[in-house]
C-alpha positions in Angstrom: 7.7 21.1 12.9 8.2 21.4 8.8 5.7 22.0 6.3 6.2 22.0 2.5 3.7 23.3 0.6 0.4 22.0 0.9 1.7 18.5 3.0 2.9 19.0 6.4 5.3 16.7 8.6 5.5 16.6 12.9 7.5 14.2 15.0 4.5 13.9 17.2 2.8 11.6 15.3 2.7 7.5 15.8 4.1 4.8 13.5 0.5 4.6 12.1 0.8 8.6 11.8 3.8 8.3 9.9 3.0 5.2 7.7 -0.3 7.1 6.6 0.7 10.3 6.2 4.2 10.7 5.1 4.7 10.9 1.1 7.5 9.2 -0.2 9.0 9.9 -3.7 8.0 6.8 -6.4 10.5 6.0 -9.3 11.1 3.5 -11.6 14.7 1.3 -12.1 16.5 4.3 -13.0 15.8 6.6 -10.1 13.7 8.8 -12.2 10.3 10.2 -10.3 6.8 9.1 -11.5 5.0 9.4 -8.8 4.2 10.1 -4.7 2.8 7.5 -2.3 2.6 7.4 1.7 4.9 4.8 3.1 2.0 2.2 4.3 1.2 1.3 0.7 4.8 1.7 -0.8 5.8 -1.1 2.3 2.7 -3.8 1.7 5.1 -7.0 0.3 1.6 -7.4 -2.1 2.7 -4.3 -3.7 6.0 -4.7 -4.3 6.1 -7.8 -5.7 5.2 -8.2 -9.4 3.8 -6.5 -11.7 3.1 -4.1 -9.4 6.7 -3.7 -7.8 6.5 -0.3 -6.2 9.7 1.1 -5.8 10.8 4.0 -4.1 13.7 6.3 -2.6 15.6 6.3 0.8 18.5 7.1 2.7 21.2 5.2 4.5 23.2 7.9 7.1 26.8 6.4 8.4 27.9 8.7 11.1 31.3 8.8 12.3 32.4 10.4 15.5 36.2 11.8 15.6 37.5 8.5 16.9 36.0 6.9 13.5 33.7 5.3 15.2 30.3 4.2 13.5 27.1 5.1 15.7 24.6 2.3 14.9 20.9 2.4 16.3 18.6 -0.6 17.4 15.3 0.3 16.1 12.3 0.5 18.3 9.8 -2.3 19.0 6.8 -0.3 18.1 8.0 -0.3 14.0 6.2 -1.8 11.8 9.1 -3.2 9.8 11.9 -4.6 10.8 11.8 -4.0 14.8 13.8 -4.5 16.7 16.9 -4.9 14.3 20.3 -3.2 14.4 21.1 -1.4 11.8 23.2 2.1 10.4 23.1 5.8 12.4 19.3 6.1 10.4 17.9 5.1 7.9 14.4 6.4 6.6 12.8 8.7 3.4 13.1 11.8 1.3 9.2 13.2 1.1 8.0 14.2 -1.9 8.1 17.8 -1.5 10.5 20.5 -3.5 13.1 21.1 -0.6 14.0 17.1 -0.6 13.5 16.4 -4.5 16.0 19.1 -5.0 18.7 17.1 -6.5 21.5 20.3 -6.9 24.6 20.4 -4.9 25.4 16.7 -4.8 21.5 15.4 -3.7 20.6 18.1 -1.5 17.4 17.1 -0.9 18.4 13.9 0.6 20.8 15.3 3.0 17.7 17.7 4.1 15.9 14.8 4.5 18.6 13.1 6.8 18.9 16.0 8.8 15.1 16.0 9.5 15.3 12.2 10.6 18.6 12.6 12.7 16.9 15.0 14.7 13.4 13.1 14.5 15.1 9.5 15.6 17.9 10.5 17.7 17.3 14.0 18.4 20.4 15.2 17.0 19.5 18.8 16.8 19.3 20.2 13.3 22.2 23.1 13.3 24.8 20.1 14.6 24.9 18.9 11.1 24.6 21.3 8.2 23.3 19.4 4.7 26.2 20.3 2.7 28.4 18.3 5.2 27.3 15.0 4.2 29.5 12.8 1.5 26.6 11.2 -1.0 28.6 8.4 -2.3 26.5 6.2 -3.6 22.9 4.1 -4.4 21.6 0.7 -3.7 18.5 -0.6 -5.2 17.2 -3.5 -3.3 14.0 -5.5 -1.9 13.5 -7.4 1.3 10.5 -9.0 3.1 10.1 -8.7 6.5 9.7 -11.7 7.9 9.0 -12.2 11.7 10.7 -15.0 13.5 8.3 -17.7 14.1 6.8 -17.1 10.7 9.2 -17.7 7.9 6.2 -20.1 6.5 3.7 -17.1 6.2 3.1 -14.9 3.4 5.1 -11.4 4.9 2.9 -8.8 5.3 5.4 -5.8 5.1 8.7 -5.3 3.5 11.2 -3.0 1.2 11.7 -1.9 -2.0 13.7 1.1 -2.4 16.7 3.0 -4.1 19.0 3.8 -1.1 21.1 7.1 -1.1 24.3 6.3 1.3 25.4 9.4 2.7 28.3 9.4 5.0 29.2 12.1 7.7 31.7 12.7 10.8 30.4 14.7 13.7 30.5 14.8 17.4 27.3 15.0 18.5 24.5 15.2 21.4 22.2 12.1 20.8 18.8 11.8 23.0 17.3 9.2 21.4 13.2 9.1 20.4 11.9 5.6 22.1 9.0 5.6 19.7 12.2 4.9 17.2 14.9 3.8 18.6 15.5 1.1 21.0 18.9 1.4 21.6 22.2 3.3 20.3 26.0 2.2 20.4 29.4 3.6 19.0 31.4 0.8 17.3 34.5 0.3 15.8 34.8 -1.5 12.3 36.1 -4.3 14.7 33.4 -4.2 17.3 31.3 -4.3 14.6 32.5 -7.5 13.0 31.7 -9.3 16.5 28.2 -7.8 16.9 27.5 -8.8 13.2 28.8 -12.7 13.9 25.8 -15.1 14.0 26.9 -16.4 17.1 25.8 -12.7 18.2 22.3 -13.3 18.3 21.6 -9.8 16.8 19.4 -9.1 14.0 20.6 -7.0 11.1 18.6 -5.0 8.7 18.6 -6.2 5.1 20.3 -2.8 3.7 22.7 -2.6 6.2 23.9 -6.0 5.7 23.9 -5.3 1.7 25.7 -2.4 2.6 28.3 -3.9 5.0 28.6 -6.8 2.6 29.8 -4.9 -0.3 31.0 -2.1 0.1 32.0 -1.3 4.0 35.5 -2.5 4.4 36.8 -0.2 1.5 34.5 2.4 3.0 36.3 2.9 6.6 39.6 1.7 5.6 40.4 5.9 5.9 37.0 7.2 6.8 38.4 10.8 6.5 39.6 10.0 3.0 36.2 8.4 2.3 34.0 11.8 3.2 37.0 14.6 2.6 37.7 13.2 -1.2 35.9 11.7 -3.9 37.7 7.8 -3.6 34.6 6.5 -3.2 31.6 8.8 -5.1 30.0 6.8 -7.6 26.9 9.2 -8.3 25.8 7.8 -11.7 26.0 3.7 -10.5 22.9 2.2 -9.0 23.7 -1.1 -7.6 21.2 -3.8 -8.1 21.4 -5.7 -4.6 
């Protein structure tokens, strides 16, 4: 259980909880804060489309274990968007709160905030994975509806708008998995991976993992160690418009 000043945050609660209750940090194009929203109105398609075109900040964790393979999650039925899909280690928010605004030390907050989620999604246990262990190497901005099958034709409902941190981080870990989250889990190597991802697969893929994947993954975990234990691959002051 956290709490942060006069907001508080517990893994007990539903996707509705969650949606409702959990403050995200608004920005505009360049990253820079304006203001907080919870994550049901920051992920109605309606208001992220123009002129409204709420945008707001997230994470991407890559977690590598010491055979350099990638641990991917299949998210859980029960989300709201995007069920169902594979996708990276986890993926989620920073609250708006001071311990995960605190951009010192290379984006501390955001690492905080992965930490929280690792343990929240997959139950990685929170002393497994200090903050200052994760490389931040990079940020995405992107939007994508989520659109059910069966209803391309329909106006979505839900989707994404966000400025995505990508942290990456090696670690052997202990995973027990939250069903309310997570679906199903699977180590992979960059090969494996390539398979899964085929169309003939029959696997769905998040939109910001495939962006991710897409352009900048192969360079990525060419050396992985390189990637995290150097700074080949930091790009800090670039946000690429997916």
């Amino acid at each position: 259980f956290f709490r942060f000043r006069n907001m508080s945050w517990s893994g007990a609660q539903t996707q509705e909880d969650f949606m409702k209750n959990d403050m995200v940090i608004v920005v505009n194009s360049d990253d820079k804060v304006i203001d907080a929203a919870n994550k049901y109105v920051t992920h109605q398609w309606t208001n992220l489309r123009d002129p409204i075109n709420m945008l707001h900040r997230a994470f991407s964790v890559f977690l590598f274990n010491s055979k350099n393979e990638l641990l991917l999650q299949q998210r859980a039925s029960s989300k709201i968007t995007f069920p169902d899909v594979w996708t990276n280690t986890c993926c989620s928010h920073p609250l708006h709160c001071e311990a995960e605004l605190d951009a010192s030390s290379s984006q501390i907050g955001v690492k905080r905030a992965a930490v929280r989620k690792l343990e929240h999604e997959l139950g990685i246990k929170s002393g497994s994975i200090p903050p200052e262990n994760f490389k931040y190497l990079t940020r995405m901005h992107y939007k994508a509806p989520y659109v059910p099958q069966g209803k391309e034709d329909e106006e979505p409902e839900w989707g994404e708008h966000e400025i995505d941190y990508i942290l990456f981080v090696k670690a052997d870990v202990e995973v027990n998995a939250n069903p309310d989250e997570v679906r199903d889990y699977k180590y992979v190597t960059p090969e494996e991976l390539k398979t899964m991802m085929h169309p003939d697969s029959g696997l769905l893929w998040s939109p910001w993992f495939r962006k991710i994947v897409d352009k900048f993954f192969a360079d990525w975990v060419q050396d992985v160690d390189a990637t995290i234990q150097t700074d080949k691959f930091v790009d800090p002051d670039t946000i690429h418009r997916l």
